[in-house]
Every structure is written in structure tokens, then in C-alpha cells.
PyMOL CGO cylinders between C-alpha atoms (Angstrom):
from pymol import cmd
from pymol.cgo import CYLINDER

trace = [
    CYLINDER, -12.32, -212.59, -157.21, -11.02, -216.12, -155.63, 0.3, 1, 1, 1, 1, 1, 1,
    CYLINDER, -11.02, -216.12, -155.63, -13.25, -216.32, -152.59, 0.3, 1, 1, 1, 1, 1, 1,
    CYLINDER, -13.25, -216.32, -152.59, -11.77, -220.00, -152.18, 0.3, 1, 1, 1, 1, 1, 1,
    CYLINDER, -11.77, -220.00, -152.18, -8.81, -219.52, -150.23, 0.3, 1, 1, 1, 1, 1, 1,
    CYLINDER, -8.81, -219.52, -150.23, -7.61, -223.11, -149.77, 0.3, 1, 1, 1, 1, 1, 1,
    CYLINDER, -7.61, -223.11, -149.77, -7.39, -225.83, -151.11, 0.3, 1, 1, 1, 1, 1, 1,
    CYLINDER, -7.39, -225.83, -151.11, -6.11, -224.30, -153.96, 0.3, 1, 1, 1, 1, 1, 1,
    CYLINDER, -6.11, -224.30, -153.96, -6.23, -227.21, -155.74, 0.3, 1, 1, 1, 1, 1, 1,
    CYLINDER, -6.23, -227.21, -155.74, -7.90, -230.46, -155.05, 0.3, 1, 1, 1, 1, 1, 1,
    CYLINDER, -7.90, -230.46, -155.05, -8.66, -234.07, -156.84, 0.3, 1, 1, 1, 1, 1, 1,
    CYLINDER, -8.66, -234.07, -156.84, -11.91, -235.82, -155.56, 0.3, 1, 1, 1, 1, 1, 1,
    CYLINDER, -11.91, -235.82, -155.56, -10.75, -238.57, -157.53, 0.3, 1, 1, 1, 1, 1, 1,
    CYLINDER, -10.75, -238.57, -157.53, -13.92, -241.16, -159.13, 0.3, 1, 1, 1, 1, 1, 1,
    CYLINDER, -13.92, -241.16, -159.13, -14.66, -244.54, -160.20, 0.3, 1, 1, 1, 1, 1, 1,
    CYLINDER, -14.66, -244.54, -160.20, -15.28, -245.34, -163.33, 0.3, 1, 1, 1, 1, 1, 1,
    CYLINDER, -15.28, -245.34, -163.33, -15.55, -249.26, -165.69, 0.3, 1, 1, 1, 1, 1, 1,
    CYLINDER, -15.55, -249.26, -165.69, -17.06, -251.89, -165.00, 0.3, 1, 1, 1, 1, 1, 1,
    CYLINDER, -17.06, -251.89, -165.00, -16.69, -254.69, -162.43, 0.3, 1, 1, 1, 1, 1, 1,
    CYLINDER, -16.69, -254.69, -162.43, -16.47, -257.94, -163.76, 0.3, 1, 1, 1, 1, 1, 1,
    CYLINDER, -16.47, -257.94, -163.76, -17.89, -261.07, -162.34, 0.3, 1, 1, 1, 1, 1, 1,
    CYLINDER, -17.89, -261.07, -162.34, -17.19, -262.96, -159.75, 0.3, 1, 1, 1, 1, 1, 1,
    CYLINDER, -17.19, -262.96, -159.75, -16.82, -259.90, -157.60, 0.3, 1, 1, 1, 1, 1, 1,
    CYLINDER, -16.82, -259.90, -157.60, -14.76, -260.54, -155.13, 0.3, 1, 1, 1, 1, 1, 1,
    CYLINDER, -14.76, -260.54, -155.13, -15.00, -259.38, -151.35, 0.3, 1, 1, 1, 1, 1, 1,
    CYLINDER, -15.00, -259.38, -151.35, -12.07, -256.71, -152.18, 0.3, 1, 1, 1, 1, 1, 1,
    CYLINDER, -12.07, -256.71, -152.18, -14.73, -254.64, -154.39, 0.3, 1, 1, 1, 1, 1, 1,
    CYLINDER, -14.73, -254.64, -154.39, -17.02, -254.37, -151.60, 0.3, 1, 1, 1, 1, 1, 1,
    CYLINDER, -17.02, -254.37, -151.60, -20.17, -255.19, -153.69, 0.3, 1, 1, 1, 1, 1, 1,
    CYLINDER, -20.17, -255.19, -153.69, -23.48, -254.75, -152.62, 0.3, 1, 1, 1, 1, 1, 1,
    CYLINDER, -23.48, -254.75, -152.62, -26.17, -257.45, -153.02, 0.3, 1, 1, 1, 1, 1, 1,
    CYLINDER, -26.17, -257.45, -153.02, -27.80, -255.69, -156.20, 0.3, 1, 1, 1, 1, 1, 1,
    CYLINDER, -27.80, -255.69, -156.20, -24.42, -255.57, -157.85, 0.3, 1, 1, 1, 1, 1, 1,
    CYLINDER, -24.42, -255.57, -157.85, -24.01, -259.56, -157.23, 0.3, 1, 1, 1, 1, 1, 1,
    CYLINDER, -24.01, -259.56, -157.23, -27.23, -259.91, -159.31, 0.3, 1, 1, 1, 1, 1, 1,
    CYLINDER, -27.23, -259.91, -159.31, -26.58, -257.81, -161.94, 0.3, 1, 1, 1, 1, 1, 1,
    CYLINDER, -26.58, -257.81, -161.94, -23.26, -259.34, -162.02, 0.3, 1, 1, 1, 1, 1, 1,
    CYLINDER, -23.26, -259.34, -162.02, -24.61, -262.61, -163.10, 0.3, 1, 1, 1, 1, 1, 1,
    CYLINDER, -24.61, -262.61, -163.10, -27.52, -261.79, -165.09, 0.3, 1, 1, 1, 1, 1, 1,
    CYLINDER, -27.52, -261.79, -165.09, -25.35, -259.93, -167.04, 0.3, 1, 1, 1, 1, 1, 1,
    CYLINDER, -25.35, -259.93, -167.04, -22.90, -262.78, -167.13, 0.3, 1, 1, 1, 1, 1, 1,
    CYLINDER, -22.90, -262.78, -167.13, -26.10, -265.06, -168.18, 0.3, 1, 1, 1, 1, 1, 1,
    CYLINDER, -26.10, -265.06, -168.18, -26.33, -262.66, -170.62, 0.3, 1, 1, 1, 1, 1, 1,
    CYLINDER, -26.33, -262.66, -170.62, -30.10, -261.35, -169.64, 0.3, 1, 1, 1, 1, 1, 1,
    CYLINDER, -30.10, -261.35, -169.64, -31.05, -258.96, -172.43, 0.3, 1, 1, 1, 1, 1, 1,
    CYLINDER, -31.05, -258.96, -172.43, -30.66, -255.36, -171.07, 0.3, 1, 1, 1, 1, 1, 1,
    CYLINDER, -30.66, -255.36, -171.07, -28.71, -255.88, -167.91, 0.3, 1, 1, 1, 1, 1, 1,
    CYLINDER, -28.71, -255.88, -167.91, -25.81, -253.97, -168.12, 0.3, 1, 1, 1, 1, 1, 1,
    CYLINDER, -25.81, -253.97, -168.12, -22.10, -255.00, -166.41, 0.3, 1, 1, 1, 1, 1, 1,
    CYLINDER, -22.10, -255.00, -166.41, -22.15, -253.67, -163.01, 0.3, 1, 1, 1, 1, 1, 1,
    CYLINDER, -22.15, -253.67, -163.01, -20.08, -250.48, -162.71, 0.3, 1, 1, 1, 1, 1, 1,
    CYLINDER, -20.08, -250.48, -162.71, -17.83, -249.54, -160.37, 0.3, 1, 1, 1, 1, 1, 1,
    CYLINDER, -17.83, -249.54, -160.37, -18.96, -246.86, -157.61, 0.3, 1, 1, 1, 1, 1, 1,
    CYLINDER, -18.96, -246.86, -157.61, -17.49, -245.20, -154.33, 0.3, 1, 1, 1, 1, 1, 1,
    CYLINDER, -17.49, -245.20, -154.33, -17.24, -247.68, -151.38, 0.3, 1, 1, 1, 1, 1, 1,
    CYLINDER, -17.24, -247.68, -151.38, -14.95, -245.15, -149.23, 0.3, 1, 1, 1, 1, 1, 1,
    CYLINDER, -14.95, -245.15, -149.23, -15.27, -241.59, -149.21, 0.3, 1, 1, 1, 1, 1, 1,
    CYLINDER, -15.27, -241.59, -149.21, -13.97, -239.02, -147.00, 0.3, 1, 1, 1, 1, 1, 1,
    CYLINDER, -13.97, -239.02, -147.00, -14.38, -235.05, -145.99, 0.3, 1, 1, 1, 1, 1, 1,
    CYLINDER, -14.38, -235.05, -145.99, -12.65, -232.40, -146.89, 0.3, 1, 1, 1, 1, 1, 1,
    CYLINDER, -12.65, -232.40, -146.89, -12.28, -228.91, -145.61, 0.3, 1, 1, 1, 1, 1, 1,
    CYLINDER, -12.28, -228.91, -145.61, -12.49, -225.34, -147.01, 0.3, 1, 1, 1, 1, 1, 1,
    CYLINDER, -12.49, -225.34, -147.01, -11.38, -222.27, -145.83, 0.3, 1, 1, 1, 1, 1, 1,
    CYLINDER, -11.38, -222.27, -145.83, -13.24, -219.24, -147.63, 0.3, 1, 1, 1, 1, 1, 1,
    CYLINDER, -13.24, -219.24, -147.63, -15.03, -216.14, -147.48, 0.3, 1, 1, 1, 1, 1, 1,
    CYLINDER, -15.03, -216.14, -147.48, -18.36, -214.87, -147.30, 0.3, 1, 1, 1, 1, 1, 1,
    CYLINDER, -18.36, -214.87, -147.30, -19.16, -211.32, -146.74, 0.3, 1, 1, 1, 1, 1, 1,
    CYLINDER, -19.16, -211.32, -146.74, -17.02, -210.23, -144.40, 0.3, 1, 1, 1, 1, 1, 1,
    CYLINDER, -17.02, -210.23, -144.40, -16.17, -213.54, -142.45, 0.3, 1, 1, 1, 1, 1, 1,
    CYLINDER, -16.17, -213.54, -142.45, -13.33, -215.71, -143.15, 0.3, 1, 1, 1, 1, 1, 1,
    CYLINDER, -13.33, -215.71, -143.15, -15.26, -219.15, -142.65, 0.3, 1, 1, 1, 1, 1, 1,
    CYLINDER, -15.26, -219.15, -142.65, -13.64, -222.89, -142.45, 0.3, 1, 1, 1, 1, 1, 1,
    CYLINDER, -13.64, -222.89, -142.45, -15.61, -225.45, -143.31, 0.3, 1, 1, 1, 1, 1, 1,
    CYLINDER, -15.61, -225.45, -143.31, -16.06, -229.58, -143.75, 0.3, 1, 1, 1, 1, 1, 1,
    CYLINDER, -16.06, -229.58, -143.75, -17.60, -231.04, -146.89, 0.3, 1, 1, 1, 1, 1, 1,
    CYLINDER, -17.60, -231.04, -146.89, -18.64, -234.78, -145.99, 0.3, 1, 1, 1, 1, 1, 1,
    CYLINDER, -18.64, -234.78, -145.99, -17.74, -237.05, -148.30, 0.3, 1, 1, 1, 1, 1, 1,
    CYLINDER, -17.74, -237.05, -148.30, -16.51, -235.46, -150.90, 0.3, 1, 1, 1, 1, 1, 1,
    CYLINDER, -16.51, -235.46, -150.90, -13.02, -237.25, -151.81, 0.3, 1, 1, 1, 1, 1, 1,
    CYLINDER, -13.02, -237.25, -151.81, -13.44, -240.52, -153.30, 0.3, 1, 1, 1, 1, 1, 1,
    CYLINDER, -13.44, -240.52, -153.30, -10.69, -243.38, -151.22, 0.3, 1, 1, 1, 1, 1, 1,
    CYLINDER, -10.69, -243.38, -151.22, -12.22, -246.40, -152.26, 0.3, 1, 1, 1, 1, 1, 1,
    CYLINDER, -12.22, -246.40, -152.26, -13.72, -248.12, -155.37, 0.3, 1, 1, 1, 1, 1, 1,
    CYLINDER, -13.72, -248.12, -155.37, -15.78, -251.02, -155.14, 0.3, 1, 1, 1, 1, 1, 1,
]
cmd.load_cgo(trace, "trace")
């Protein structure tokens, strides 16, 4: 029963660790992960190291069925490009 015709296979790819302080401008961080950053680096109890998260993403297109239509479609963001 594949109703998925293509892809047939597909890796979204993901981000996972931590980022470790400084953060430079490659990692794309946001403002909130600068502060975490450092209070964690201060060593504030219960701030956690800021993890690393999607800073790119891009679509990705389907082509499957439903019923009786043959349908192609575009996921947005669904493939992960960049970490940050």
C-alpha cells in the first residue's frame, strides 16, 4: 500500500549538542542563545548550554496519491541545511 511515490527515500537531516561559548557569527545565534551562553558559562544554577538548532531549512517535494489523483506537492521547510 505505498501511497508515497517519491522520494523514496529521504534524510531531513537535524541538529543536535550543544554550542559552546563564545558563539561565533558562523553559528548564527540568536540573542537568547548569547545569554544563555554566558550564564551558563558563569555557571548560573539551572541554565543549561545552549543547543544547537536549525538556522537554514529548505522544502521538499512529494509526489503521491490520494483517492484517485496523483498529487505533487511542497513541504516548507522540512530539510534541515544549516545548524546554528
Amino acid at each position: 500500500n505505498d501511497i508515497i511515490f517519491a522520494p523514496k527515500v529521504f534524510e531531513s537531516y537535524y541538529c543536535s549538542g550543544t554550542c559552546s561559548y563564545p558563539l561565533g557569527p558562523h553559528l548564527n545565534a540568536t540573542n537568547h542563545a548569547i545569554v544563555m551562553a554566558i550564564l551558563h558559562d558563569l555557571k548560573v544554577q539551572g541554565v543549561k548550554a545552549s543547543q544547537c538548532a536549525p538556522t537554514q531549512l529548505s522544502p521538499l517535494s512529494f509526489l503521491y496519491v490520494e483517492g484517485n489523483k496523483i498529487i505533487i506537492k511542497e513541504y516548507p521547510d522540512i530539510v534541515v541545511d544549516a545548524c546554528g
